[in-house]
N, C-alpha and C positions, 0 to 999 in steps of 0.2 A: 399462465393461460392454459395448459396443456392438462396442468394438475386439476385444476377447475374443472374443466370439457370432462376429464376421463371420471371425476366425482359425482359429476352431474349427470352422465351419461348410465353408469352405475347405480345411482339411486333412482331411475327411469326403468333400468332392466329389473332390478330387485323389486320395485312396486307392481311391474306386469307378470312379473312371474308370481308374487305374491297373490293376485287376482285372480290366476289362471288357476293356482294351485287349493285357491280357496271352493273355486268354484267345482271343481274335480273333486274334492272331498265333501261337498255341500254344506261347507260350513260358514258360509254369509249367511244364511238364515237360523242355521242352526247351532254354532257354537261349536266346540270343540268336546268330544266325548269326556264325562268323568269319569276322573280314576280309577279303576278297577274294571270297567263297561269292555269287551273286546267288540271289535266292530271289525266284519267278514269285508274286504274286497275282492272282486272279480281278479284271477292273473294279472288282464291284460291292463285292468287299470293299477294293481301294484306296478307294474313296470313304469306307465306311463308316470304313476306318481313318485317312482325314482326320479326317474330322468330326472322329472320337474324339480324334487329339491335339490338334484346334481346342481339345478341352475342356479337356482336360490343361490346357495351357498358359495357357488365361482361366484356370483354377482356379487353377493358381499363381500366376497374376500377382495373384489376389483377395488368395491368401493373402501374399504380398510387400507390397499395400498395407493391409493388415490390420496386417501386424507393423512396417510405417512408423508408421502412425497410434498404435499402441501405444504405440511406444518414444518419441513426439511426445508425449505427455499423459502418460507416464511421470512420480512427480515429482523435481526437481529432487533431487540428490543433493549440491551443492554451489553455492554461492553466490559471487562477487565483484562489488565495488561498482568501479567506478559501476553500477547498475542502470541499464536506460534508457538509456547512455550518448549516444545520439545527440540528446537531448534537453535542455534545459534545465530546471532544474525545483528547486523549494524550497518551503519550506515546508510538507511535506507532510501528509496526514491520512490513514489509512485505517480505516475501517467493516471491519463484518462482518456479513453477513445473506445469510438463504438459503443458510450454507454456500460464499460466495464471500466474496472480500476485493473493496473498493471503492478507490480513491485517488482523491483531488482533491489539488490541489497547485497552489503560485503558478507558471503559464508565459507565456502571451503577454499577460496583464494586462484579457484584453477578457471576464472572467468564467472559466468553470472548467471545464477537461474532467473526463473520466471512463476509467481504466482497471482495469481487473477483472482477477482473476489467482485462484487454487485455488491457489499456495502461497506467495505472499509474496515468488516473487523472478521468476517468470514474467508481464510484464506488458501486455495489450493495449487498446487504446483502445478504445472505446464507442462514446465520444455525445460530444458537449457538451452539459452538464450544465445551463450556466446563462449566458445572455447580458446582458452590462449595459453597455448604452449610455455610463453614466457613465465606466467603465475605472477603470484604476489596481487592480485585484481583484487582492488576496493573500492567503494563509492560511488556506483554508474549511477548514471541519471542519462534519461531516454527522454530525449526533443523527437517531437511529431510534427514535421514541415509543413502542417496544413495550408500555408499560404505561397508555398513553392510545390515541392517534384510530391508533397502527400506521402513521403519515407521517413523510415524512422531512423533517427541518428542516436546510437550509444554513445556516451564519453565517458572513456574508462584510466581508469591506473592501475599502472603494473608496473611489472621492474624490468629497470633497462638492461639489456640483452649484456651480457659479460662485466657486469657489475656486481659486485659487493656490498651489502648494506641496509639499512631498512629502511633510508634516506635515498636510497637511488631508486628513482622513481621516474615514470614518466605517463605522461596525460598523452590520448590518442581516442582517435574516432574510429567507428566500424558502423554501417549503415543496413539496414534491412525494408523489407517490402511487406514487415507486419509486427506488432511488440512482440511478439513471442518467435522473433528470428526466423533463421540463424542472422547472427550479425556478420560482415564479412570483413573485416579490417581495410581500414581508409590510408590513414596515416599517423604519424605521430606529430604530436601537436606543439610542445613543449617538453623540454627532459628538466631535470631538478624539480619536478611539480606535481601536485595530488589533488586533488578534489577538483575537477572541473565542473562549471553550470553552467547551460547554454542560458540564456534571457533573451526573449522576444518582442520586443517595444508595441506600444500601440501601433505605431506605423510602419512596424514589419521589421523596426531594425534589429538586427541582433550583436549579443554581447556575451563573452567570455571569461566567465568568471573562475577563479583559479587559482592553487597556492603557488608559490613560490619557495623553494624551500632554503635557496643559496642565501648564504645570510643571515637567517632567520625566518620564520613561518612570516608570509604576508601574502594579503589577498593582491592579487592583482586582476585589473578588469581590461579586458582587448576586443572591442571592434572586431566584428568579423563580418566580411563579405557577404559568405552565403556557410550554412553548415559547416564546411569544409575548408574555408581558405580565412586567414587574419589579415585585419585591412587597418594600414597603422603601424602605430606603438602602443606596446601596453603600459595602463599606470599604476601604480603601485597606490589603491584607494584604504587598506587597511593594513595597521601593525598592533602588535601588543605591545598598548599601555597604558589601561587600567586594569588595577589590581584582582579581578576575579581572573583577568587573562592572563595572570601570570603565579597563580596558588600552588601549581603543578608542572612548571616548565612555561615558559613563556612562550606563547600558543595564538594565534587565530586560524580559523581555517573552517572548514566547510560550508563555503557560501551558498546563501538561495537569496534571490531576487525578488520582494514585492512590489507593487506598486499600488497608489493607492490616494484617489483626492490628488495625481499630479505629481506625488512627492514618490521620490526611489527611496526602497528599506531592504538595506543590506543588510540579511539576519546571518547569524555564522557563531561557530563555535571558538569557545576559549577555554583555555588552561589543556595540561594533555589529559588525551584521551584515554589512556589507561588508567586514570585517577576518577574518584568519587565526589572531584571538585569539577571534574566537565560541566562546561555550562551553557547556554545560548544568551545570547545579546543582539543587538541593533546597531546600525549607523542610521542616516538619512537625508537626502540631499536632493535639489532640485532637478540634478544632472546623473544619466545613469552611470559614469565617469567619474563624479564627485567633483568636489571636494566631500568628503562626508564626514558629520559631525556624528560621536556616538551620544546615544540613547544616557542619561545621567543616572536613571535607575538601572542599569545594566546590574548583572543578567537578568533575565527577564524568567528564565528555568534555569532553576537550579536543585543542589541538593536539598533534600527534606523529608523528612519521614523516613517511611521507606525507598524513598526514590531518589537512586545516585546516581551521578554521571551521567544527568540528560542531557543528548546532544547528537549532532550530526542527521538534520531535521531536513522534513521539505515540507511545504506546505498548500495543501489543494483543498477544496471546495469538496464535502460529503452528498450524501442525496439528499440533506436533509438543506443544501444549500450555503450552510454554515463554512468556515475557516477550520481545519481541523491540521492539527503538529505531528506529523509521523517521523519517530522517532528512535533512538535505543535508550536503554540502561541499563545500567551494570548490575550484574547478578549480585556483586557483595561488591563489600568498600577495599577490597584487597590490590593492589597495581596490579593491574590485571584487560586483557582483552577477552572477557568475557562477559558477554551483552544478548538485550532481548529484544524482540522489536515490540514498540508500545506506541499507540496513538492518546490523543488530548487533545481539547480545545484550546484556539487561539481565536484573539479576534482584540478590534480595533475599540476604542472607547472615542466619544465624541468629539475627544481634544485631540484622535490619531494618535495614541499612545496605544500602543501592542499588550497587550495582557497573558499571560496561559496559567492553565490550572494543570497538572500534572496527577496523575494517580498511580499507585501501584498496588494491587490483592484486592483491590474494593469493585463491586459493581457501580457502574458510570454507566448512565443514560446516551446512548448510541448517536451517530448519526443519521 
């Protein structure tokens, strides 16, 4: 709006000055002198007919960084991944509020930045979002309490304080008063565990979704109170076993929550994550608890092409209203934790069968 007014505004001053400067030279009736012809002014009107082009030309130049700044904020009309590219980046999560999109995402490990973007594929940095001394931070995902206290809850993983390992892990909360922080540390929520997701039910209940990692990788899902407290026992709703989840390590883990027609869709990653067999798949169950049956065309993203190791996804709604998969992939096929963050459609087919299409180096039509 701002870009508009100050365009419009510009192109209103450059046509008065135009008029004023026409008429001082008397060249609305007469034309402009040719070539070669010198034509005498008075001093006082060369000065005046400074000034006047001084204006001219400020006004043009207004109106030239007018139509810069426009066509800057303009949106995106096309996308390719890697987003970010000069970046590292996985695991990511993005929020929606106040009409922006928010990201947090696993990067240098010492807690969580923050970049914000208006369409999903333009992205710029903030703040640092949340500091934590302990490190090892991957995975956040940011709950916006809209139907409680309107705060924001981070749910993070890090490593447990005087422990060894890249298995000692623990899920905890830190809450702030805007997405973009600071977060201030709540509690700790569960220890042997990684990827948490809060889930908000239609009628406000919420649900705590989560790995487990004693034993084996398995999702567990837990009743919670209110943001901050577990209400209950948790159940143990997914393990690895079928075979794409287990090409690389036998693996499930990074849950997100749909819903959708009535039915809960446990989406979540399998096989490990340092491998170019990372994949996403589905469960799907009446009850946000389960029992849940997985999806029979499992994964649903995988590798292909150029694009390895998609996985550790969330999934929100773009401007264009559409289902979109924000995502990582691995830079090469090598074992490796080096990832980029990449978005792609998702979306449901008539029978409520989950679909995505994945791209990597190609232009894709935006949200």
């Amino acid at each position: 709006m701002t870009n508009s007014r100050q365009l419009q505004d510009g192109l209103e001053t450059t046509s008065r000055t135009a008029r004023i400067l026409q008429k001082h030279l008397g060249l609305l009736s007469k034309g402009f002198p040719r070539r070669g012809i010198l034509v005498y002014f008075p001093a006082r009107m060369k000065t005046k007919i400074a000034v006047l082009v001084l204006a001219a030309l400020a006004a043009c130049s207004s109106v030239r960084a007018a139509q810069a700044g426009a066509r800057a904020q303009a949106p995106a009309k096309t996308y390719r991944n890697p987003l970010l590219p000069e970046r590292e980046m996985a695991d990511p999560f993005v929020l929606r509020a106040d009409g922006k999109y928010y990201l947090y995402a696993t990067t240098d490990t010492k807690g969580y930045e923050v970049f914000v973007s208006d369409d999903l594929v333009n992205w710029e940095r903030k703040a640092r979002a949340f500091e934590d001394p302990r490190g090892g931070d991957w995975a956040p995902e940011v709950f916006h309490h809209r139907r409680g206290d309107g705060r924001f809850y981070l749910y993070y993983t890090d490593n447990i304080p005087g422990r060894r390992g890249s298995l000692e892990k623990q899920i905890g909360v830190a809450v702030a008063e805007s997405p973009l922080g600071p977060f201030k540390d709540q509690r700790v929520l569960a220890t042997g565990s990684i990827d948490a997701h809060l889930f908000e039910d239609d009628d406000g209940s919420l649900y705590l979704y989560y790995v487990d990692l004693r034993g084996g990788f398995k999702i567990i899902a837990q009743p919670m109170t209110d943001p901050l407290r577990k209400q209950g026992e948790p159940v143990v709703v997914i393990r690895p076993t079928q075979p794409w989840e287990k090409r690389a390590g036998e693996v499930t883990e990074g849950p997100f929550m749909l819903k959708h027609k009535g039915n809960y869709y446990l989406t979540y990653s399998g096989s490990g994550a340092d491998s170019p067999e990372y994949a996403i798949g589905y469960a799907t169950s009446p009850s946000p608890t389960g029992p849940f049956e997985k999806y029979a065309g499992n994964p649903i993203a995988q590798r292909g092409g150029q694009v390895l190791g998609p996985g550790h996804h969330c999934v929100i709604a773009g401007p264009d209203g559409k289902l979109w998969l924000i995502y990582h992939q691995k830079w090469n096929a090598d074992r490796s934790f080096h990832r980029f963050l990449a978005i792609d459609p998702i979306w449901f087919d008539q029978h409520g069968v989950l679909h995505s299409k994945l791209s990597r180096g190609t232009d894709e039509p935006a949200p």
